[in-house]
N, C-alpha and C positions, 0 to 999 in steps of 0.2 A: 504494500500500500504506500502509496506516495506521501514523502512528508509535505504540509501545507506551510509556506512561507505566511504564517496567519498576521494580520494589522497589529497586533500586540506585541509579536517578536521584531517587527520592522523596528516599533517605535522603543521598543531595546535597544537594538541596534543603535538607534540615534542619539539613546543616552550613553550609549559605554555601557549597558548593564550585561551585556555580556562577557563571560569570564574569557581572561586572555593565555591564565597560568592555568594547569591543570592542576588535578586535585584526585587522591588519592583514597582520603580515607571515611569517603561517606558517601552512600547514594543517596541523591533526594528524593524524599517521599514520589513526588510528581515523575519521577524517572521511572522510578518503580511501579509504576502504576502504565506508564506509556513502555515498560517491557513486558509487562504481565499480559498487556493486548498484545504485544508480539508476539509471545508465545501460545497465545489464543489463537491465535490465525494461524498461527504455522501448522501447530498440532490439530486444529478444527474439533469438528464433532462428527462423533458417527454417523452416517448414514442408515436411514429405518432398514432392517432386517438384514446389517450388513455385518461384520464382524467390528468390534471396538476397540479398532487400534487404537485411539487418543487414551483410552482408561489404559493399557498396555502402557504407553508411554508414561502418563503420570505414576501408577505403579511401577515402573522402571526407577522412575525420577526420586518417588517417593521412600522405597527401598532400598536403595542404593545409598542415599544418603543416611536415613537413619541406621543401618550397618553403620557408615564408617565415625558416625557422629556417638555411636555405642547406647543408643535408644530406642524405645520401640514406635514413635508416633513423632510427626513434625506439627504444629500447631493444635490449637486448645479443641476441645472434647466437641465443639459446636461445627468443626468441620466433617461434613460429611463424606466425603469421599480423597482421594486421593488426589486429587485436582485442588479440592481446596485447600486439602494438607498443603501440597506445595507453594500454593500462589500465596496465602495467608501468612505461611512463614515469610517467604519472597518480601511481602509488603511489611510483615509487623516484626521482623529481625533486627535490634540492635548492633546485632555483630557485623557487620559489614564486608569482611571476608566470609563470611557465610552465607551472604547476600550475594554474594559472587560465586560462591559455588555452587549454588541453584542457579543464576544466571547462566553458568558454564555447563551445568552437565546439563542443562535443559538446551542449549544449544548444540551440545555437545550430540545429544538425542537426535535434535532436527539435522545434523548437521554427516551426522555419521550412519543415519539410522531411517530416518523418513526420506533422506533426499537418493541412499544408495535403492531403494526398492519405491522410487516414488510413485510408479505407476501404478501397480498394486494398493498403494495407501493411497490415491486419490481416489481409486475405485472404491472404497471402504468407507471415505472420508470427505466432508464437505469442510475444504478449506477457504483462507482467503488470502493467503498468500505463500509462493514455492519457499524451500527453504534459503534458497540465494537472496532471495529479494530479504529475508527476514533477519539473515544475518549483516545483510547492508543496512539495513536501517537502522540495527542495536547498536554498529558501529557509529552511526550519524548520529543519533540520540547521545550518547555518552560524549561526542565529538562538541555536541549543542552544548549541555550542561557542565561542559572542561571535567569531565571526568576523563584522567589518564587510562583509559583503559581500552583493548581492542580485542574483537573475537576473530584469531586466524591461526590458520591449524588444528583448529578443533578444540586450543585454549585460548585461554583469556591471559595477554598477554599486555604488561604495562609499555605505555607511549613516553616517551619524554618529547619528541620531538615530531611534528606532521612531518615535515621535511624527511627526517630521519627516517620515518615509519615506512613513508613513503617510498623513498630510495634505497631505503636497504633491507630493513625487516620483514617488509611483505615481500620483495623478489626474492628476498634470502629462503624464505618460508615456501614460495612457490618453487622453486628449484627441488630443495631438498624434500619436496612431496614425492617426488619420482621413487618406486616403489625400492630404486636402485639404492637407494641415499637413505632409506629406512633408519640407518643406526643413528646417522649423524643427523639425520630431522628430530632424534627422540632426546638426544642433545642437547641439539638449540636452543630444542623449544625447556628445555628442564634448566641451559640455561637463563633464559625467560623466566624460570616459573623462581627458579633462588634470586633473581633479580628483583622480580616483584614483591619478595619477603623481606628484602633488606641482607639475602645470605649469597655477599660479595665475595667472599672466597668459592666457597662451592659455585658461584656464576660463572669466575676465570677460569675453575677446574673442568666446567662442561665446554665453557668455551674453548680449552684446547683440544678436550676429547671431539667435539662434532669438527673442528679443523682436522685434526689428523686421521680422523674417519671417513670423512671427502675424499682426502689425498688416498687414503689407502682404497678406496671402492673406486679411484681414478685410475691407482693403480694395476688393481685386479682389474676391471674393465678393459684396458688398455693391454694387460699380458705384459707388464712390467715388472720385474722380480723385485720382492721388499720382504721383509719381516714382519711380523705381527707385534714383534717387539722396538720395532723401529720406532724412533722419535720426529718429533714436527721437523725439526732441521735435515734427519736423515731423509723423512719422506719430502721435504721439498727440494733439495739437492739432485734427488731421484727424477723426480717432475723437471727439472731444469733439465738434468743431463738427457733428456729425454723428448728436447722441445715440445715441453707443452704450451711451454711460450713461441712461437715461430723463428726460424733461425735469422731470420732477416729483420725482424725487429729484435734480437736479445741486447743489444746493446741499450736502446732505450727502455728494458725493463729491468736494465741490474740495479733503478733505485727499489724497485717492487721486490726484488729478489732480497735484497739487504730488509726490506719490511717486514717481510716475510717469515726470514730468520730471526731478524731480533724483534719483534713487534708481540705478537701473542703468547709462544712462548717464554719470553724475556718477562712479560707480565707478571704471567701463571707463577714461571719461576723465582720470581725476585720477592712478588705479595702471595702465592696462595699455596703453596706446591712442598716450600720444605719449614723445617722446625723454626720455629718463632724464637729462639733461645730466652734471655728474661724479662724481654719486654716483649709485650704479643704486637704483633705486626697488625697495622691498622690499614684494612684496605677501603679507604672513603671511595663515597659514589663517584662521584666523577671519570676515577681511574678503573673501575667496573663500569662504567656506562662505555666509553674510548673502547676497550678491550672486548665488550658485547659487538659492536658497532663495528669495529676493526673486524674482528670475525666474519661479521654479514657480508661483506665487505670483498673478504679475501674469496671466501667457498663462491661467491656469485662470483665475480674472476676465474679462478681456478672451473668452475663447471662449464661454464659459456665457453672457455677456452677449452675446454678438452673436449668440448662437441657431445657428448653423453646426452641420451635421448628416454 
């Protein structure tokens, strides 16, 4: 469903009232209410004398969480069914990270689950919007209310920057969808997911594992001899001696080559990888955001360039 540019948000607009920094640790009421019709729409309602996939899905929704939450029921006594277990909580959660993981694994549903078998669930189900369209919008909506946050890959993954997101996080994330790149998408995106917690070491440590996991499925693809025990500088050495870069431009990629070598590893290694000795080693954001970014960065390079389909 199309968002409406309505005469109240123009006249926002005009005052500055909308937010320019994002914002992390709260969803407003009004968000929550404009995702819970998202999620209406996407999962719909059954169709008369059809099978009930939407009640599947909220039962999915509904159990799944209370497992991992070590409960038996999401919302108070007066919800009747599994639907309003979900959405209820959705809306009446103080916890805010918990408010996002019903946002996520309800997407997570539409996203992995109604959209892989859609034609069968439309047959079943009177919806009012596909699951693509519904994921763009929870994006737009969060995008409206400067809430840092975006649905792609199947998680919910923190924004600092449009620009940034835009040129590197999302193609880093379409690339490594290829079913080829499976290890290092589970990576990225986990480091994503200790990024979004504030757990900056463990972000550097995925972020060199999903690098050297590229190179090595570049390399198994390719039929280039490596170890399993090889490191980032052994597997990019390998990559060079091997023009993955062209031989007629290597010369103007031996700054990329030196980045390469000391940039992600030199991170890992210096903030997150060995003993802290007696003072604990402080890895501030900034220097986890560069080395997040620097990763999306190099794998979308290195894939484009080895041609892998």
């Amino acid at each position: 469903m199309a968002i409406f540019d309505l005469f109240s948000k123009r006249q926002k607009r005009l005052r500055g009232e909308f937010p320019e920094i994002y914002t992390y640790d709260n969803i407003p009421q009004h968000l929550r209410v404009q995702i819970i019709h998202i999620i209406k729409d996407a999962i719909g309602i059954r169709k008369h004398g059809h099978e009930d996939k939407p009640e599947e899905a909220y039962d999915f929704i509904h159990q799944t969480l209370c497992r991992e939450y070590g409960i038996f029921s999401l919302g108070d006594r007066y919800s009747k069914n599994d639907e309003d277990h979900v959405l209820n909580f959705l809306l009446s959660t103080e916890d805010t990270e918990k408010a996002i993981d019903v946002i996520e694994l309800s997407f997570k549903f539409i996203d992995r689950i109604i959209k892989q078998s859609f034609d069968e669930y439309e047959w079943n189900t009177e919806i009012k919007i596909k699951p693509d369209e519904a994921i763009e919008e929870l994006n737009e909506r969060f995008k409206e209310h400067g809430i840092g946050y975006s649905f792609d890959g199947s998680e919910i993954i923190r924004v600092d920057s449009t620009y940034t997101h835009a040129e590197i996080t999302k193609p880093t994330i379409s690339l490594l969808w290829n079913n080829k790149f499976d290890g290092a998408n589970e990576e990225y995106l986990k480091a994503h997911e200790h990024y979004r917690h504030g757990r900056n070491k463990e972000c550097l440590t995925e972020c060199l594992k999903a690098f050297e996991s590229t190179m090595k499925i570049i390399c198994s693809e390719k039929g280039w001899t490596y170890k399993q025990t090889d490191t980032a500088k052994t597997l990019i050495q390998i990559c060079f001696k091997n023009q993955l870069v062209p031989t007629f431009t290597q010369n103007q990629f031996t700054s990329l080559k030196n980045l390469l070598e000391s940039g992600i590893p030199t991170i890992r290694n210096k903030l997150g990888g060995h003993g802290q000795g007696q003072t604990p080693q402080i890895v501030d954001n900034e220097m986890t955001r560069y080395g997040l970014n620097l990763t999306g960065t190099n794998i979308i390079f290195l894939i484009e360039q080895s041609g892998i389909k």
